[in-house]
Structure formats: C-alpha cells, structure tokens
N, C-alpha and C positions, 0 to 999 in steps of 0.2 A: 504493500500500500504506500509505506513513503517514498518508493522508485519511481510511483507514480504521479505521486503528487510534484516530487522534484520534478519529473519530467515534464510536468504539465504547466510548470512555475517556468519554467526553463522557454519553451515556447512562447510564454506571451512577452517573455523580455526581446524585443527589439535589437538586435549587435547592429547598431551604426556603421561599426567594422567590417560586416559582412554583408550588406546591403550588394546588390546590383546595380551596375553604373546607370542604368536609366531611375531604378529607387533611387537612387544617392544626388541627383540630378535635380528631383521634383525633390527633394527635402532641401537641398539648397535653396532652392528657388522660392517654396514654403515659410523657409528663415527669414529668408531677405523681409520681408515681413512686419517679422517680430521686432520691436522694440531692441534698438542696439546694444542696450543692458543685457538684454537673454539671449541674442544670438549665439553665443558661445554654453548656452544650458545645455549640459548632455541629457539631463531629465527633461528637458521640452525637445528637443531634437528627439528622444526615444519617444515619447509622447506622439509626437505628430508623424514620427516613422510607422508606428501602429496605425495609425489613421488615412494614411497614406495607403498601405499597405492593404488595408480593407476597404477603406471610401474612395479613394482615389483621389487627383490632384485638385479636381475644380471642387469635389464636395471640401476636400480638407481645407482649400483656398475659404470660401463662404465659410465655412467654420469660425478662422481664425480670426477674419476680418468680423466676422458679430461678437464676439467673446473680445476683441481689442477693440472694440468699439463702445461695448457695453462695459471694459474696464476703463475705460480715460472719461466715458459720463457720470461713472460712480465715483472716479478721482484716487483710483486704486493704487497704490505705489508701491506694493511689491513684486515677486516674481511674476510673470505670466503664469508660469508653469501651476504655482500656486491658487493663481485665479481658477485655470484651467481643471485642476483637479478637484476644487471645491465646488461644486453645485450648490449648495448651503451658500455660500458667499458671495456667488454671481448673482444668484435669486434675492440674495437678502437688497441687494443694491438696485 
C-alpha cells in the first residue's frame, strides 16, 4: 500500500526537468506572465506545468490572467503561487 501511494504522490509532482521541449516552451511562455517577483517560483512553474499538462496552453493562459487579475483588485502582495493555491483567499477577496 505505501509503494502505492508513493507512487501515486510521485506522479502528480510535475519534474520541470523532464518536461518536453514543446511543454517547457508553453511554461515559458505561461511565466512571462507572472509577476517578475514569481517568475523564478519552482512551486508556480510546477503548479502551472500541471495545468498545462492537463488544460492546455490557452485554458492555462485564461486561468492565470483571472487569478492575476483578481489578485492586484484584492491588492494581494504575496506569492502568486500562494494566491493560486488558496481558494479560501481568492474567494474571500
């Protein structure tokens, strides 16, 4: 049971590192994006490589732009990635 759960933990991690040069392309491209502060977040680059990886570029693109848009009218100033993971704290705003 724990081989499987590691395994299953193991999967939903994103490796930045192993990406496909056309994945690794659209998460550039995704970044450019993100606030200059988090362009360099390995926890938002794993984040939107997931989303990428399942939603594809234009959905992940629409994503990021309502979630940073919906964080600069709440006047948010921490991570993105932070925002991004909270649902409780986008909602609350």
């Amino acid at each position: 049971m724990k081989g499987m759960i590691d395994t299953m933990s193991k999967d939903k991690v994103i490796s930045i590192e192993e990406l496909d040069d056309a994945l690794r392309m659209m998460l550039r491209n995704v970044m450019r994006m993100a606030p200059e502060r988090d362009q360099k977040d390995v926890a938002l680059q794993r984040l939107l490589a997931f989303r990428l990886r399942t939603d594809g570029e234009s959905a992940t693109r629409e994503y990021l732009m309502r979630k940073i848009r919906d964080m600069v009218q709440c006047r948010y100033n921490g991570r993105l990635y932070d925002f991004l993971k909270n649902d409780q704290q986008s909602r609350f705003c």
